[in-house]
C-alpha positions in Angstrom: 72.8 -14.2 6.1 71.7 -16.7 2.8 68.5 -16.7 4.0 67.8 -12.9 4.1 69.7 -12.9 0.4 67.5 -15.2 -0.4 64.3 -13.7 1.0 65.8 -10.3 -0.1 65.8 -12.0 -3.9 62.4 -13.3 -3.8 61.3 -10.0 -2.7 63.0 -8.5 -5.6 62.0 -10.9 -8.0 58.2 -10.6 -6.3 58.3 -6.6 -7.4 60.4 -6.9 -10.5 58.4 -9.4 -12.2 55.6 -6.8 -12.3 57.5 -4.3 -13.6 59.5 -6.3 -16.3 56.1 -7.6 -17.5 55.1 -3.4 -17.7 58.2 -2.6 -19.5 58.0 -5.3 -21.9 54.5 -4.9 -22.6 55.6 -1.0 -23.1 58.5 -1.7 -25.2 56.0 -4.0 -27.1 53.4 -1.2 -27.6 55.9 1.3 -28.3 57.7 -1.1 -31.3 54.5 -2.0 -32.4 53.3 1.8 -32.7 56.7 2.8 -34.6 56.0 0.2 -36.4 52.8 1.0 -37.4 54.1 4.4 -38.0 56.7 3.5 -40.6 54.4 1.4 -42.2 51.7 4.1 -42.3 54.3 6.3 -43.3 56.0 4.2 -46.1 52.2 3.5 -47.2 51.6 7.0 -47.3 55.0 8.0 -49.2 54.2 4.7 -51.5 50.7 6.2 -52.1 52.3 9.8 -53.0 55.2 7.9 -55.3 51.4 6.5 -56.9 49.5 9.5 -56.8 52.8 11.9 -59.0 53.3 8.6 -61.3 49.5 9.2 -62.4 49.5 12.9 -62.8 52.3 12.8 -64.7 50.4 9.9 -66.7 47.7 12.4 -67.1 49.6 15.5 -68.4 51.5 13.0 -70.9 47.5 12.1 -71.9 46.5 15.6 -71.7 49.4 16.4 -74.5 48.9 13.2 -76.1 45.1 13.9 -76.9 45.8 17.4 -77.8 48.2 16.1 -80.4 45.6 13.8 -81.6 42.6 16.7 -82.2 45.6 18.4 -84.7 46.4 15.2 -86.2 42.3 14.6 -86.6 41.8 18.2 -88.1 44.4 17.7 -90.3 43.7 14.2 -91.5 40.3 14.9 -92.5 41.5 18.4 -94.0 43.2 16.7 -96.4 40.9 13.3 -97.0 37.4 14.7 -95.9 37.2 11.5 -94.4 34.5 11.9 -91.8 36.2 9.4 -89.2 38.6 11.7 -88.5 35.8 14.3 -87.1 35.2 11.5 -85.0 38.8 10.8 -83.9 38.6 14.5 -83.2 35.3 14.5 -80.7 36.8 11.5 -78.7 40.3 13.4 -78.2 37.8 16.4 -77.2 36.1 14.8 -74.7 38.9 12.9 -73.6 41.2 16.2 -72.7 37.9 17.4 -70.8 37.5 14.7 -69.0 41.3 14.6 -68.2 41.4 17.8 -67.3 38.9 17.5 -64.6 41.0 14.1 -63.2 44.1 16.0 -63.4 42.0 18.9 -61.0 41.2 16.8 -58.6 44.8 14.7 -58.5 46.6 18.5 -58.1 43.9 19.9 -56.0 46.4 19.5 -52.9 48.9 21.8 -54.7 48.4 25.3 -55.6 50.9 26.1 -57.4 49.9 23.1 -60.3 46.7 24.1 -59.9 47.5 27.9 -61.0 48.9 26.4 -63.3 46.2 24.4 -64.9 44.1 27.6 -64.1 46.4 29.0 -67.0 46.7 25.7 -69.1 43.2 25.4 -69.3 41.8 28.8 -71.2 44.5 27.9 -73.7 43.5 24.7 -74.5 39.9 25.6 -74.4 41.0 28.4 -76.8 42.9 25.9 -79.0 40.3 23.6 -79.3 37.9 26.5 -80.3 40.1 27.6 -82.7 40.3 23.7 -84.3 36.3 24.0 -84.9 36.8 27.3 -86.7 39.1 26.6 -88.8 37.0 23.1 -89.4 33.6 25.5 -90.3 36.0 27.9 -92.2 36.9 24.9 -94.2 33.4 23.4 -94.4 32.3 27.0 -95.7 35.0 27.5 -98.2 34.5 26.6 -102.3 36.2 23.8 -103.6 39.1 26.5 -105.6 39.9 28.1 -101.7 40.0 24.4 -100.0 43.1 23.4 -100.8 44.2 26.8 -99.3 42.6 25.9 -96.3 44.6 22.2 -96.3 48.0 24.1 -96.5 47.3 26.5 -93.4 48.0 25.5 -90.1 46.1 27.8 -87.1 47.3 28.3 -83.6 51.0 26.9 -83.9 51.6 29.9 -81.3 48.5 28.6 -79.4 49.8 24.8 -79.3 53.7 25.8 -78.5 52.4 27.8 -75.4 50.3 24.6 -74.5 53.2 22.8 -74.5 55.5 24.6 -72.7 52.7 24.9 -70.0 52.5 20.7 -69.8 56.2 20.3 -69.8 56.5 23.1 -67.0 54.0 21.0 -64.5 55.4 17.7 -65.9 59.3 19.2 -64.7 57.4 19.8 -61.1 55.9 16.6 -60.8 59.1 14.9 -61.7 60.9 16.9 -58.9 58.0 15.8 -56.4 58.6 12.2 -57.3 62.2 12.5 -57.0 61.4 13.8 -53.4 58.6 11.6 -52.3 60.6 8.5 -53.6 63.5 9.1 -51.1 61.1 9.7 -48.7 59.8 6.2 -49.4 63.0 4.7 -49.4 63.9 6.2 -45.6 60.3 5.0 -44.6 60.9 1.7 -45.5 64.3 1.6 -43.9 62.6 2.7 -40.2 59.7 0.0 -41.0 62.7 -2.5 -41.1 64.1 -1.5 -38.2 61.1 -1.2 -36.3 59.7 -4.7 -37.5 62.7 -6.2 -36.2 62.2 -4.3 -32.8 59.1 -5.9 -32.7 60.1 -9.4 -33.6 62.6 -9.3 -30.8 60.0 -8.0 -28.2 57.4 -10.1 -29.3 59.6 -13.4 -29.0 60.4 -12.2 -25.7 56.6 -11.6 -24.9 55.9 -15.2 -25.9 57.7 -17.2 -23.6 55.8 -14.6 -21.1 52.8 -15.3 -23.0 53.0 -19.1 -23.0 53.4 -18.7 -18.6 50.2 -16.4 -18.3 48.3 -18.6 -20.8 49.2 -21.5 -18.5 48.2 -19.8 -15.1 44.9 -18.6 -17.7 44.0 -22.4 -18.2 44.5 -23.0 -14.9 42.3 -20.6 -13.8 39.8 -21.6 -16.2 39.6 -25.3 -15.1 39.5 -23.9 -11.4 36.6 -21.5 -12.7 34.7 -24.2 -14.8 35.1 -26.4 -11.4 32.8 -23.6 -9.5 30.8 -23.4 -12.4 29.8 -27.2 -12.4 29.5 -27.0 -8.4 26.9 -23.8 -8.8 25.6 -26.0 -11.3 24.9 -29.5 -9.1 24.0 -27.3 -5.8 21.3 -24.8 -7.8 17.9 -24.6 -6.5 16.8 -24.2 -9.8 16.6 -26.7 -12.7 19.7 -26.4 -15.4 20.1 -28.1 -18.1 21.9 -28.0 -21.6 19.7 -29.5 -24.8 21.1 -29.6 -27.9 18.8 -28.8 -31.1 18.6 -32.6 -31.7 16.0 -32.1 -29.1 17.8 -34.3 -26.9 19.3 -33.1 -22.8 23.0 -33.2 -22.9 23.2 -32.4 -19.5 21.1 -31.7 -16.4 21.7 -30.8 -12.6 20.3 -32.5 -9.7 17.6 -30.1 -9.3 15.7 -31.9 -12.6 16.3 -34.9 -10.3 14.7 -34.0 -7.5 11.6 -31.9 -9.3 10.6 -34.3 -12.0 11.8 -37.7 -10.0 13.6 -39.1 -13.5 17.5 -40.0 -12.9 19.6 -38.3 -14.8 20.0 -41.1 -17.1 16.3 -41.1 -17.7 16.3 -37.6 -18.5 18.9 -38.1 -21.8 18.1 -40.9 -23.0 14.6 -39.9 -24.7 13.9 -36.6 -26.5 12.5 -33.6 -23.8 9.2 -32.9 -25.9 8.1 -36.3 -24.5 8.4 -35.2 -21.0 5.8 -32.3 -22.2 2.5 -32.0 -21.7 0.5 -32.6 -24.8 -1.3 -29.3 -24.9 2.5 -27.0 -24.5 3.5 -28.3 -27.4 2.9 -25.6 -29.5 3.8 -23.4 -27.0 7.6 -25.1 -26.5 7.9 -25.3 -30.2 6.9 -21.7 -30.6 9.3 -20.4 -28.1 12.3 -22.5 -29.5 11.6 -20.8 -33.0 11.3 -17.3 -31.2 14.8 -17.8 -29.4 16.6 -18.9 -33.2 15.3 -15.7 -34.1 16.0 -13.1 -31.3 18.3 -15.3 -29.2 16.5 -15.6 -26.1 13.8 -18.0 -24.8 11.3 -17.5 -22.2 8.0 -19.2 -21.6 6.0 -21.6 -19.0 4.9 -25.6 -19.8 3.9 -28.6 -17.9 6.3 -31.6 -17.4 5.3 -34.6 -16.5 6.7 -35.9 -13.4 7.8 -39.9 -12.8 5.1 -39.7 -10.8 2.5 -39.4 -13.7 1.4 -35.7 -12.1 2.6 -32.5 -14.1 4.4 -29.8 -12.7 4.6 -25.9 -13.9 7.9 -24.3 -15.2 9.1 -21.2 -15.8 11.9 -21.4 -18.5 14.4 -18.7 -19.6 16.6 -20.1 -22.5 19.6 -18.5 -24.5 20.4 -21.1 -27.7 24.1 -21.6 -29.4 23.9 -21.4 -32.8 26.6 -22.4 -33.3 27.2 -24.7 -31.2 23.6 -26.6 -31.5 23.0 -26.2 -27.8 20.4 -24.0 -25.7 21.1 -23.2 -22.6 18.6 -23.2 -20.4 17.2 -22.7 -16.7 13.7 -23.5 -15.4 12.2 -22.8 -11.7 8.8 -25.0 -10.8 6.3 -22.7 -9.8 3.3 -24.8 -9.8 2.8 -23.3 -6.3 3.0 -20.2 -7.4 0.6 -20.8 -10.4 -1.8 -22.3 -7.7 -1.6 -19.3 -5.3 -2.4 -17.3 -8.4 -4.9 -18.7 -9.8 -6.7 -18.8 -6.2 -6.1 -14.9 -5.8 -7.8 -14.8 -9.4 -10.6 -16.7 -7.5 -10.5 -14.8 -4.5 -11.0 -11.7 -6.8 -13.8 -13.1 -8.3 -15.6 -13.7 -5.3 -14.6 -10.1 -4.2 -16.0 -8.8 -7.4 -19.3 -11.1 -7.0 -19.7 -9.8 -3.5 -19.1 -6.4 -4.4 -22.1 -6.4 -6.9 -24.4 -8.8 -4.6 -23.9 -6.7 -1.8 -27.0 -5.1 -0.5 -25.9 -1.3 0.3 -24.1 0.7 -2.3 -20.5 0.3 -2.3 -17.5 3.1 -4.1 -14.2 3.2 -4.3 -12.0 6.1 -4.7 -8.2 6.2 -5.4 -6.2 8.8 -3.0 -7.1 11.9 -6.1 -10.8 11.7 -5.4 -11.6 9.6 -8.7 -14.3 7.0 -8.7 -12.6 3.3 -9.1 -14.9 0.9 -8.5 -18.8 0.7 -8.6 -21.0 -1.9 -7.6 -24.4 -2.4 -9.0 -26.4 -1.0 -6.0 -24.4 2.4 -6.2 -26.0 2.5 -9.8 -29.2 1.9 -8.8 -28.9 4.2 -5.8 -27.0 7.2 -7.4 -28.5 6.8 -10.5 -25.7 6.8 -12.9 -24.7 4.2 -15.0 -20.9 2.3 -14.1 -19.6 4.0 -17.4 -20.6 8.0 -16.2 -19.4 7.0 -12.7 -15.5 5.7 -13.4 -13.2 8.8 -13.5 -15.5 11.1 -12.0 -14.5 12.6 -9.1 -16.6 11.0 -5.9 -18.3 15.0 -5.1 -21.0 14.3 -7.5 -22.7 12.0 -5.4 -22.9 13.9 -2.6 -24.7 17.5 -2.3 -23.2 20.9 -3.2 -22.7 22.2 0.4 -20.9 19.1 1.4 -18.3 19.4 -1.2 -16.0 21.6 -0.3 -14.5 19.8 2.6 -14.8 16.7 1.3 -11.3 16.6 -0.1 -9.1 17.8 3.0 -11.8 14.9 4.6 -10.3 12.5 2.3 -7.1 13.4 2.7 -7.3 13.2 7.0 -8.7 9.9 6.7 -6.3 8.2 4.3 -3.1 10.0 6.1 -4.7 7.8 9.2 -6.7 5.0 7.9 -8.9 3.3 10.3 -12.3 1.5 9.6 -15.1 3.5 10.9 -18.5 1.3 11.7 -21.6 2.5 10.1 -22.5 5.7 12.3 -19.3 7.1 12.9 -19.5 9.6 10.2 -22.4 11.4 11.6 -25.3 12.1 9.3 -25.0 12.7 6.0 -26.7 12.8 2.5 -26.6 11.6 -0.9 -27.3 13.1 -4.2 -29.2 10.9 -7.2 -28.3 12.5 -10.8 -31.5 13.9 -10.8 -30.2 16.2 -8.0 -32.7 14.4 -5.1 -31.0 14.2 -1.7 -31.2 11.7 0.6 -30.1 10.7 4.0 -27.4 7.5 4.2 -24.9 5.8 6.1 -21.3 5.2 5.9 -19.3 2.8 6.9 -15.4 3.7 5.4 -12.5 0.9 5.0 -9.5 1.1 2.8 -7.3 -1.5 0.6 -3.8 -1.3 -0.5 -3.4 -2.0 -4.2 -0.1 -1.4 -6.4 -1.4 1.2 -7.5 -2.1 3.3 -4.1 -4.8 3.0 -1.4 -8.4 3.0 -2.1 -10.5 4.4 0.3 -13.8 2.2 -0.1 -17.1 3.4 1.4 -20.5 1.2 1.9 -23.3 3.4 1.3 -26.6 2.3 3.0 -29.7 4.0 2.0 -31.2 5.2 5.1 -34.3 6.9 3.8 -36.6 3.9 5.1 -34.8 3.6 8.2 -35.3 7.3 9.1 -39.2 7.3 8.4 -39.3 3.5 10.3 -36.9 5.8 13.5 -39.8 8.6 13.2 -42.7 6.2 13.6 -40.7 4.2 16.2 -39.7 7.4 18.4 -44.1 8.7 17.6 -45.1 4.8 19.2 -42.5 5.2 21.9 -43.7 9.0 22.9 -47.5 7.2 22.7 -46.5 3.7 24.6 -44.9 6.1 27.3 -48.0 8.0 27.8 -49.8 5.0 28.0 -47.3 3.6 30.7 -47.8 6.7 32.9 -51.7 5.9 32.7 -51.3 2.4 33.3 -49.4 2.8 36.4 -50.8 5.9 37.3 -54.3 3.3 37.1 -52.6 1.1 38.6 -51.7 2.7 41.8 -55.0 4.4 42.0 -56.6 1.1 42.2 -54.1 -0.2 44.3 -54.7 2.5 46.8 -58.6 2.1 46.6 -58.2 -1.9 47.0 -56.6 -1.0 50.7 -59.5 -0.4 52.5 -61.8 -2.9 51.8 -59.4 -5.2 51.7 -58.2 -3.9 55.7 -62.0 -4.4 56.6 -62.6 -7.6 55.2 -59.4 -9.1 57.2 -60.8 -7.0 59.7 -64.5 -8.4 60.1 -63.3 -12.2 59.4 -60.6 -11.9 62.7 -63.7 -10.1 64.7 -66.0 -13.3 63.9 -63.2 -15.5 64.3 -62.2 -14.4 67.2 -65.5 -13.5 69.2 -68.2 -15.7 67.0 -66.1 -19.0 66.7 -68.4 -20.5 68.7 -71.7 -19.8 66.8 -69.9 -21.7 63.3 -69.4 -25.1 62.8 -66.0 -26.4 61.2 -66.9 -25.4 57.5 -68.1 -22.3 58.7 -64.7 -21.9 60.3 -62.8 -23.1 57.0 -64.3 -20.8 54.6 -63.6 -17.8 56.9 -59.9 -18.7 56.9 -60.0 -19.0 53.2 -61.6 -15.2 53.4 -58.7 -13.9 55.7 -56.0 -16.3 53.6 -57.0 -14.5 50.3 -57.1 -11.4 51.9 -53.9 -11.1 53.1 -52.3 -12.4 49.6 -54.1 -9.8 48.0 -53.4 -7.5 50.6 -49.3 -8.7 49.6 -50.6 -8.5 45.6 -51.4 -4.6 46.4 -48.4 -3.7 47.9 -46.1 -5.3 45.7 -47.9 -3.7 42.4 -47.5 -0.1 44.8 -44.2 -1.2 45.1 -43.6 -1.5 41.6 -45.4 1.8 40.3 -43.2 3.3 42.7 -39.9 1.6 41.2 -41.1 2.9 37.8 -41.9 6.2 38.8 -39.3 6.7 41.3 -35.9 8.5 39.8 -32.3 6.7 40.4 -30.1 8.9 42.6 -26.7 7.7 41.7 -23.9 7.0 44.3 -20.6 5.1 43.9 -21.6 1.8 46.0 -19.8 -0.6 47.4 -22.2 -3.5 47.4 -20.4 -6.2 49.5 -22.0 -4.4 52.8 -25.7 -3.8 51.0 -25.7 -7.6 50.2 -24.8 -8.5 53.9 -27.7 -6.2 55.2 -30.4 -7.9 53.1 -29.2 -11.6 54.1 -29.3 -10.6 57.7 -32.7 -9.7 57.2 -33.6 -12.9 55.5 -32.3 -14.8 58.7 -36.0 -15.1 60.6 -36.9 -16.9 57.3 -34.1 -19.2 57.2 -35.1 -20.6 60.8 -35.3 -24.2 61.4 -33.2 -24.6 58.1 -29.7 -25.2 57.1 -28.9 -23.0 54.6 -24.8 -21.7 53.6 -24.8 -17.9 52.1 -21.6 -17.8 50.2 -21.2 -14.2 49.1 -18.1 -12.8 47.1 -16.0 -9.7 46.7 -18.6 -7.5 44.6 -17.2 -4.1 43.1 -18.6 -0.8 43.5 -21.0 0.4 41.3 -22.6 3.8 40.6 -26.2 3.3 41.7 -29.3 3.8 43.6 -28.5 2.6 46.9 -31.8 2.0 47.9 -33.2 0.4 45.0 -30.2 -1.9 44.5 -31.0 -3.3 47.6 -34.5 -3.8 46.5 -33.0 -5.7 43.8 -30.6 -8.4 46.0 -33.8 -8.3 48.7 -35.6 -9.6 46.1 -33.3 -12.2 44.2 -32.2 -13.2 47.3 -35.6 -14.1 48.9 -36.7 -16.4 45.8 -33.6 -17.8 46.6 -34.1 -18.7 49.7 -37.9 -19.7 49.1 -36.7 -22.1 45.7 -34.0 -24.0 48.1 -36.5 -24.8 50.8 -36.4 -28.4 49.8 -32.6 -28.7 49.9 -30.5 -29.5 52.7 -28.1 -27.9 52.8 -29.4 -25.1 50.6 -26.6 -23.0 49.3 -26.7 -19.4 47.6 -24.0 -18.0 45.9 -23.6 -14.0 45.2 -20.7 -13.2 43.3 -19.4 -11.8 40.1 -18.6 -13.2 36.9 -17.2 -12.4 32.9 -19.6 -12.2 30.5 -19.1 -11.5 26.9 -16.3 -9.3 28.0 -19.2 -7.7 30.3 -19.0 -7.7 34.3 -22.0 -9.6 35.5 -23.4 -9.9 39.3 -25.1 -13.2 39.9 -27.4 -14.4 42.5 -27.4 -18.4 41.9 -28.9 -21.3 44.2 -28.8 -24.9 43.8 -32.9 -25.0 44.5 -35.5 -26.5 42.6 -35.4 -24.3 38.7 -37.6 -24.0 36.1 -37.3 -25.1 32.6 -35.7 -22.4 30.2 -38.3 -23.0 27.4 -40.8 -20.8 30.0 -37.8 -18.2 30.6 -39.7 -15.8 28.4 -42.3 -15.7 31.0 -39.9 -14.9 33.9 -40.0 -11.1 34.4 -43.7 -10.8 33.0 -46.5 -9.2 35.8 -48.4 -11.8 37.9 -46.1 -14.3 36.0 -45.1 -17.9 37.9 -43.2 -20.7 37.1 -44.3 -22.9 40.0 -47.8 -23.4 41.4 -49.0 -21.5 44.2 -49.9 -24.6 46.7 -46.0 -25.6 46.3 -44.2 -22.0 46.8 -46.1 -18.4 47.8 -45.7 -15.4 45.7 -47.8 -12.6 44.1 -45.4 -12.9 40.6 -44.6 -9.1 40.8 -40.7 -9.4 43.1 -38.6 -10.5 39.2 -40.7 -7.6 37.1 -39.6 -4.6 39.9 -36.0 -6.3 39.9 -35.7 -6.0 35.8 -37.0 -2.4 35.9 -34.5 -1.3 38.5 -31.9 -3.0 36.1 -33.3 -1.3 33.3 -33.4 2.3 35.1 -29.4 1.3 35.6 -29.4 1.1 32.0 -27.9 -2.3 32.8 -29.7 -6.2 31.9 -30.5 -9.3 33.4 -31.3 -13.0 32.4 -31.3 -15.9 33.6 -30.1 -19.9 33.5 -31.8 -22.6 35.0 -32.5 -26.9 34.8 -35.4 -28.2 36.8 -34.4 -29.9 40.3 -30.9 -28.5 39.4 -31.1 -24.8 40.5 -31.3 -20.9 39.0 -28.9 -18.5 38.4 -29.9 -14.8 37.9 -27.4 -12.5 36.2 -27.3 -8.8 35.8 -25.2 -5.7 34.6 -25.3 -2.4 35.6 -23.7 0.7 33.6 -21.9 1.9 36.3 -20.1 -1.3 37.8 -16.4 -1.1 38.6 -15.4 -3.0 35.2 -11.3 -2.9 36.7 -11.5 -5.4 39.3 -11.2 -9.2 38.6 -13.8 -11.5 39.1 -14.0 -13.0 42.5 -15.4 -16.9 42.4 -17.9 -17.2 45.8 -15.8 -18.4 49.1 -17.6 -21.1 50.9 -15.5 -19.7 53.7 -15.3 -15.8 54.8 -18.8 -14.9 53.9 -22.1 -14.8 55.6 -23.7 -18.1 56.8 -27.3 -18.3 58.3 -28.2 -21.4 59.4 -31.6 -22.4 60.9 
């Protein structure tokens, strides 16, 4: 049971302690706002006590002064002594001027001031009748003078006058009766409420002194963050006094500038600045005495002899004589400036070395950027061009859609290759057009995308296109006649050739006997170079048939059409060990018929080029190729040197001499226009005595199956 009493206390004490600090801190405000009160209001009653002592002061001058005018007329009435007059002009201007005090002290109280509105015709009447009786007296003779001393004017006037000051003087005394009692009963309540506070505020203090020691507290717990934030900070801190010594630094100077701490205070910071900020850190300091803040970049010197850049931001103590002060390094950051500076520079340099015309636009249409080509192209000069909207350099009719163009493009920014904008013209300020190319990029900038455009001048290009499509129309026609020639004379070359071979085997064969042995050797020669050009003929028939011959597409599978072709290579591969190792090939879209010309072809100077190898192995497979499918045909036979590879697919062109391997130099030419009519390429790679290897591509090969390296296993074999 004590110990819910007890918790029940603390829980009471726990809530009441808030609220007795609220009522006390109420009963506080509210004595010290009576208090206030009562003083305001005994001020206020004190200042009205004041304010009726001072017009009664002035009515008691008003009638004092006005006593002093009669007194002046009269003295000098009976002495013509001019100082009276003067007496007289000062008591004048005296009741003015207290008459318009007395206005304003009364203005609060209308019925003084109806008063004074009546008091002060009189007076003004009195004092007018005081200067006539003075000229009356001035303009009397000497016999009627002493007339004038004896009468006195206005005594009616002047008891009226006083009756009227002595009426507002009785009111005034009643108000300070009043407001002098109200004074007194102020000044009681200011007692009273002064002592209410006295009593509160003694009792506040001893509350006072407990929250001023929990304050402290919390101040050494907060100045015990502050000095951790201050050793842990990333950035340097520091505290200098004007002295221009450190007082204090955090670890961060430490680590940056490699100095201890000790170091760092015990020699004045300008030395630890670089000779040429000087000037700068002295200006800055002088700037932050003035305005109260500091912020600048200098170089310190490290312990390290290196300097580093740092960004300070300072707030000085006046009255202290400290600055506080904290500095980041950003010598990086000055470095990766300075080399976007330089990368800008060589932007801007190969903006304006750039060979084709370059513009940039921002996303309104207006022309940014200029390079010296586009003057020289367009030409305007850089000053006409910058503002102007990018339509003036292109012809009227493309204009209008220009803009919704623009504004497609930069909604879905994508470079576009020269080309890709179709064709389209340029206007020069003299209003010439002329064709050009595009080529569009853009570049985001803090200040919005610009859409930049390379401008190549195509009007060359376009005459050099006309002449090269004129040559190509003329070398065709001359093509056609050269084959056409050339099967003509094929075709006329058959029959004597047939009856040449054909009289040489009838003496041969029926006449041997009547030749002796070089008779007999020069006749085979005959046959022998008849029957190679006999081969000669039909392989340049062959060929003007390849060339004239149109491709008949079909989707191919060429793994059977290479199988066909070796099996009808096997009566040449007799007595001969040679190893076919042929790979999945994809299907193409091609000529059947000439493709198998093509492997018929490769594959036979294959199979000729290995005859001195044992084994002799052929390869067909496929292969990767800049990205490219590529069919190869490759054989580890004798080779060629590649510095004669330009020679390869020329007419009656051979690599090897005739004695060591046959051929009529025509089989590589028909194979590279059947590629060609394929709209596909081939090439080759060779070392001598280390084999060939003959690639091609076609435009219709299956580009979606993987390559497939040759099995030496699962493929066609011949073997002799």
């Amino acid at each position: 049971m004590e110990f819910l009493r007890s918790e029940h206390m603390k829980s009471y004490l726990k809530s009441a302690v808030p609220w007795g600090i609220g009522l006390s801190l109420a009963l506080v405000v509210g004595a010290t706002v009576l208090s206030f009160r009562n003083l305001a209001e005994q001020s206020e009653d004190a200042e009205w006590v004041v304010h009726t002592h001072v017009v009664i002061e002035r009515l008691q001058t008003l009638r004092s002064e006005l006593l002093k005018v009669e007194n002046a007329r009269r003295g000098y009435v009976l002495t013509d002594d001019k100082e009276f007059l003067g007496r007289l002009s000062a008591a004048r201007d005296e009741i003015h001027k207290t008459l318009g005090a007395l206005r304003a002290l009364i203005a609060d109280n209308p019925s003084q001031l109806k008063r004074l509105d009546e008091l002060q015709p009189l007076i003004q009447a009195r004092l007018e009748l005081v200067e006539q009786s003075l000229a009356q007296f001035h303009a009397a003779q000497p016999g009627d003078r002493e007339q004038a001393r004896l009468t006195l004017p206005g005594a009616e006037l002047t008891t009226r006058i006083l009756a009227a000051l002595d009426g507002m003087r009785a009111e005034e005394g009643a108000l300070l009766q009043q407001r002098s009692e109200e004074a007194q009963q102020s000044a009681r309540r200011s007692r009273l409420a002064l002592a209410l506070c006295t009593v509160t505020t003694i009792g506040l203090i001893l509350m006072a002194f407990m929250l001023l020691r929990k304050e402290v507290q919390e101040r050494a717990r907060a100045e015990e963050d502050l000095n951790r934030f201050f050793n842990v900070s990333a950035d340097m801190m520091c505290v200098a006094g004007t002295d221009g010594y450190f007082k204090r630094v955090n670890p961060a100077f430490e680590r940056t500038l490699g100095y201890s701490a000790a170091e760092l205070l015990s020699r004045p910071y300008l030395d630890f600045v670089h000779p040429d900020d000087l000037a700068v850190t002295q200006a800055a300091a002088q700037t932050a005495s003035a305005t109260g803040l500091m912020s600048f970049e200098n170089r310190y010197r490290t312990k390290q002899g290196d300097f580093r850049w740092l960004n300070w931001n300072s707030s000085p103590d006046q009255q202290r004589g400290v600055i506080y002060a904290a500095a980041r390094d950003v010598t990086e950051t000055r470095a990766a400036h300075e080399q976007l500076r330089a990368s800008e520079a060589r932007f801007r340099q190969l903006v304006e070395s750039a060979a084709d015309a370059i513009v940039g636009v921002d996303e309104r249409g207006a022309i940014v950027l200029v390079n010296a080509r586009a003057e020289r192209l367009f030409g305007y000069g850089r000053e006409e061009l910058l503002g102007q909207p990018e339509e003036i350099l292109m012809p009227e009719r493309f204009r209008a859609a220009h803009a919704r163009h623009r504004s497609e493009y930069l909604a879905h920014p994508v470079t576009r290759p020269m080309g890709a904008e179709g064709e389209r013209y340029g206007m020069h300020k003299s209003g010439a057009e002329f064709p050009v190319d595009l080529s569009l990029s853009h570049l985001h900038t803090d200040q919005g995308q610009i859409l930049m455009s390379i401008v190549c001048d195509m009007t060359e290009r376009k005459r050099a296109q006309e002449e090269l499509k004129l040559r190509t129309i003329e070398l065709e026609a001359a093509n056609k006649e050269l084959e056409a020639f050339t099967s003509s004379v094929a075709h006329d070359l058959r029959a004597p050739l047939r009856h040449v071979d054909g009289f040489s085997r009838i003496l041969i064969e029926e006449h041997a006997g009547q030749l002796n042995a070089e008779g007999r050797r020069l006749l085979d020669r005959v046959r022998h170079a008849t029957q190679h050009m006999g081969e000669l003929v039909d392989d340049l028939l062959n060929l003007s048939r390849v060339s004239r011959r149109e491709i008949a597409p079909l989707v191919t599978d060429l793994n059977p059409l290479v199988r066909e072709v070796i099996n009808g290579l096997q009566t040449s591969c007799q007595d001969r060990h040679v190893d076919f190792r042929v790979g999945t090939l994809p299907f193409a879209e091609c000529d059947p018929g000439l493709m198998r010309q093509v492997f018929a072809n490769l594959l036979a100077n294959a199979v000729k080029f290995t005859r001195p190898r044992d084994p002799a192995i052929i390869e067909v497979g496929q292969s990767e190729y800049d990205g490219t499918r590529a069919i190869f045909v490759r054989d580890n036979g004798v080779g060629f040197s590649m510095k004669y590879a330009d020679k390869l697919f020329g007419v009656f062109q051979r690599l090897h001499r005739p004695e060591d391997f046959e051929g009529t130099g025509v089989g590589l030419v028909t194979v590279q226009r059947i590629v060609q009519k394929h709209n596909g390429r081939i090439w080759a790679e060779a070392e001598v005595d280390r084999g060939a290897a003959f690639y091609f591509t076609l435009e219709g090969l299956d580009n979606r199956r993987a390559a497939d390296t040759p099995r030496p296993a699962g493929g066609v074999h011949a073997r002799g």
